[in-house]
Structure formats: C-alpha cells, structure tokens
N, C-alpha and C positions, 0 to 999 in steps of 0.2 A: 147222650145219644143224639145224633144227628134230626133222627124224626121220633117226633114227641108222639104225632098223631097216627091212629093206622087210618088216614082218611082218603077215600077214594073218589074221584072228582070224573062225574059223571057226565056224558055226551049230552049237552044244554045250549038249546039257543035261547037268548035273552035279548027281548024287544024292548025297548020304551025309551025314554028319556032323560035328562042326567041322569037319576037316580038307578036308572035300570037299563043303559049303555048298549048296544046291540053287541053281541059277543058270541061268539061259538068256539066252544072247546073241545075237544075230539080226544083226549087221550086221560084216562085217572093218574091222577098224582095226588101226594103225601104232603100234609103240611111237614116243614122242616123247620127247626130252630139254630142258627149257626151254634159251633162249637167255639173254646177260646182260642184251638187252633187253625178256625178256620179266621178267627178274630184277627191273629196276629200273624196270618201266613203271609208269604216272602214273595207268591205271585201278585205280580199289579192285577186286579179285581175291584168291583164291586161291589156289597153284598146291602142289602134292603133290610133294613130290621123289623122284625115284627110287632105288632100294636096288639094288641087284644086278639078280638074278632074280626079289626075295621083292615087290618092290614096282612095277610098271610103270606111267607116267605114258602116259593113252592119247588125252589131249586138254588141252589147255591152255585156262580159264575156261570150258567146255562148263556152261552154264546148263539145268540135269534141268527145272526150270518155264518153260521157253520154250512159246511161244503156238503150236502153241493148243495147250493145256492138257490137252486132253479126246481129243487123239487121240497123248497120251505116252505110246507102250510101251516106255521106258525102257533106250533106245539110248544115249542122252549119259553115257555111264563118263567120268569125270575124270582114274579112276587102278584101277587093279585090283593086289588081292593075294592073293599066292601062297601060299595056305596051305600047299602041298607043299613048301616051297620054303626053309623055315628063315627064316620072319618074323625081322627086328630086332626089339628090347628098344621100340625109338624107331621113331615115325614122324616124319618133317619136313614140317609144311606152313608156308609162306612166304605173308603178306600184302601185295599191292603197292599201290602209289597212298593210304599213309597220311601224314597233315600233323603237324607238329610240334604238341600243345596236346593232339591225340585222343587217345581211350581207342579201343584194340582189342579186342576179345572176339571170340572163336572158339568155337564150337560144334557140336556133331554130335548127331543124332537118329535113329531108324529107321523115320521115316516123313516126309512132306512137304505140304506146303501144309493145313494145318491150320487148320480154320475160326476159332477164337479167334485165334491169329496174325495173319492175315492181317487182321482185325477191328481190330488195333492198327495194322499198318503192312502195306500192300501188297506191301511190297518182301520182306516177311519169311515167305520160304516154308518156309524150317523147320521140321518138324513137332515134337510135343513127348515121344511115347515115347521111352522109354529119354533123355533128351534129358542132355547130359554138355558141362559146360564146358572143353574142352579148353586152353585157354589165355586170358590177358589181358593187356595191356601199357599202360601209359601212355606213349605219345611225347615227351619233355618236356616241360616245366612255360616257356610263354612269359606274358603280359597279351596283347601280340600275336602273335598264332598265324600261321607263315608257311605261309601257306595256299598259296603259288604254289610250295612245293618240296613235290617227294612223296619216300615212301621205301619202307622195306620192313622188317617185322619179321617174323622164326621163332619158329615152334615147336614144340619136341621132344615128343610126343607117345606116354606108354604103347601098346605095341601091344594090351595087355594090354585099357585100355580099347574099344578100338575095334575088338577080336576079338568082345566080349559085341553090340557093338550088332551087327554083319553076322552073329549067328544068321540071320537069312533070306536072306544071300547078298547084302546092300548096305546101305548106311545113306547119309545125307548131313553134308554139312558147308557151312558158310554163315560168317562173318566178318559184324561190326557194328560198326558205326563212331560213338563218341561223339562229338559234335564239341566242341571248347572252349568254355568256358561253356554246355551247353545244360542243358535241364531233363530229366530225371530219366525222361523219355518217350520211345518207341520211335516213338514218331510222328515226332522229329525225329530221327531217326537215321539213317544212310546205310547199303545193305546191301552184299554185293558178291553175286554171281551163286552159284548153289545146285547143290554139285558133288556127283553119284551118286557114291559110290564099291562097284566090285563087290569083293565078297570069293567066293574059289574055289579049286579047283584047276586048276594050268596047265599046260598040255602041250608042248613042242616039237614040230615036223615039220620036211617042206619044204618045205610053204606057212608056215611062222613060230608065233608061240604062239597057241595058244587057249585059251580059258579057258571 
C-alpha cells in the first residue's frame, strides 16, 4: 500500500534555527512509502526515498509549478525532513522513466521558476540560487537508444549539501533528461516534475506528525 501511515500533518509554524527552520504548512497529509510500481514507472519522475523518522516521503511526483502558477502557496511537499530527528549522512532520490543512451542530471535550488530558466525551456522550473548539482548518470552507451524500455537510477545524496540550501525551511529538486545524440541545449531536453521539499522540525501526536 501506498500509505503506510494514517498521519495527519497539522496547520504549524515553526521558528528557530537550523535545527528548527521557519516553515508553515497549511494543509494535513499522510506519510507515503513508494510502491515497486511506482519504483519502476515509465514516467520521467522523481521520487525521495524515505529514512526512518529523519526523512518522510509525503507525496509521490507532486509537481510545486502546477497551474496555475500564481495562486501556489506551496502546499505540494514531495518529502519533508526532520531536522530533530538525526538526519542520514545520505539522502536517496530515485529517477524513473529514463531510456538506455540518456544522460541524467539532477539538481536542487532554493528558489523556483526563474525567469532566465524558463526563457531556455518551459519545462525547466528550477530556480537558480544556491543551485547544486546533486548527481549525474549516463544510462549506457547504445548508436540505437532503446527508447521503448524505461528504468531507474539513484542517487545518494550529501545531507550536508541539501541542509545549506533549506536555510528557509524548503528548496527544490527537478531531474533533466539528455536525450542520445542531442545538442548541447536545454531546449531539447526532457524535464521531470519540480519537487518542494520542506525542511523542519517534526513532531508526533495523535493525530500523526507535523512538521
């Protein structure tokens, strides 16, 4: 099952310092654990794997630039982390739906939809402070790219880096897709969907965590 937990994430603001990040969340949601089909799905995605306590997955491909645009107060959390909570060394995020011949790159920012960006490629909401290459893959090396299998590649990820960028209590993370042979341009590039992620502190009850 998709959600493990029936936890409900209560209306919190949270003041302090690293450890306790300024945040406000406005809306309850369910911790979620991916499925093996959500592992191996055919959509380009990315999905945050969860750690214990320190890391909860709190939606699966929740896209922070969904339309309309202009009335996001930044409900869609991908994944939230626990900074009370004895963060890992590593985080894991998982890329799906990549083809044999692409290049993956993964990256995080602490800001979004940034007018240069977007000027290059629509699809690329990414903002560019703080902006940190978090990983890169080549999926092997074909002449022909078999385009009709998908798969998936990880990657382990310094918590170290991705502590600096949630000083404000969130940053994002976005995945980009090289295709085989193409040119050297973001304009032909595939993106996958643009995941908040909150950083806080989280609390138990008996309505579930909040953060």
């Amino acid at each position: 099952m998709k959600t493990q937990k029936n936890n409900r994430f209560a209306s919190l603001l949270l003041t302090g310092k690293v450890a306790s990040l300024p945040l406000m969340i406005s809306q309850a949601r369910a911790d979620v654990t991916p499925t093996y089909a959500d592992m191996i799905g055919t959509s380009l995605r990315v999905i945050e794997i969860p750690s214990g306590t320190a890391i909860r997955l709190q939606s699966i491909a929740a896209d922070s630039s969904a339309s309309p645009a202009s009335n996001y107060v930044g409900s869609n959390y991908a994944a939230a982390f626990c900074t009370n909570a004895g963060l890992p060394t590593t985080a894991t995020f998982v890329v799906t739906g990549v083809s044999q011949g692409e290049t993956v790159v993964l990256a995080a920012a602490s800001n979004r939809n940034d007018p240069v960006n977007l000027a290059i490629n629509s699809k690329l909401t990414l903002g560019s402070q703080g902006m940190v290459l978090l990983g890169s893959a080549d999926i092997g090396n074909s002449l022909t790219p078999l385009t009709s299998v998908k798969g998936s590649v990880s990657f382990n990820v310094p918590m170290a880096n991705l502590q600096l960028l949630g000083a404000s209590g969130k940053f994002y993370v976005q995945a980009a897709i090289i295709p085989a042979g193409a040119t050297q341009t973001p304009a032909s590039w595939k993106f996958s969907e643009l995941d908040e992620i909150s950083v806080g502190t989280c609390a138990s009850s008996t309505y579930g965590t909040t953060y």
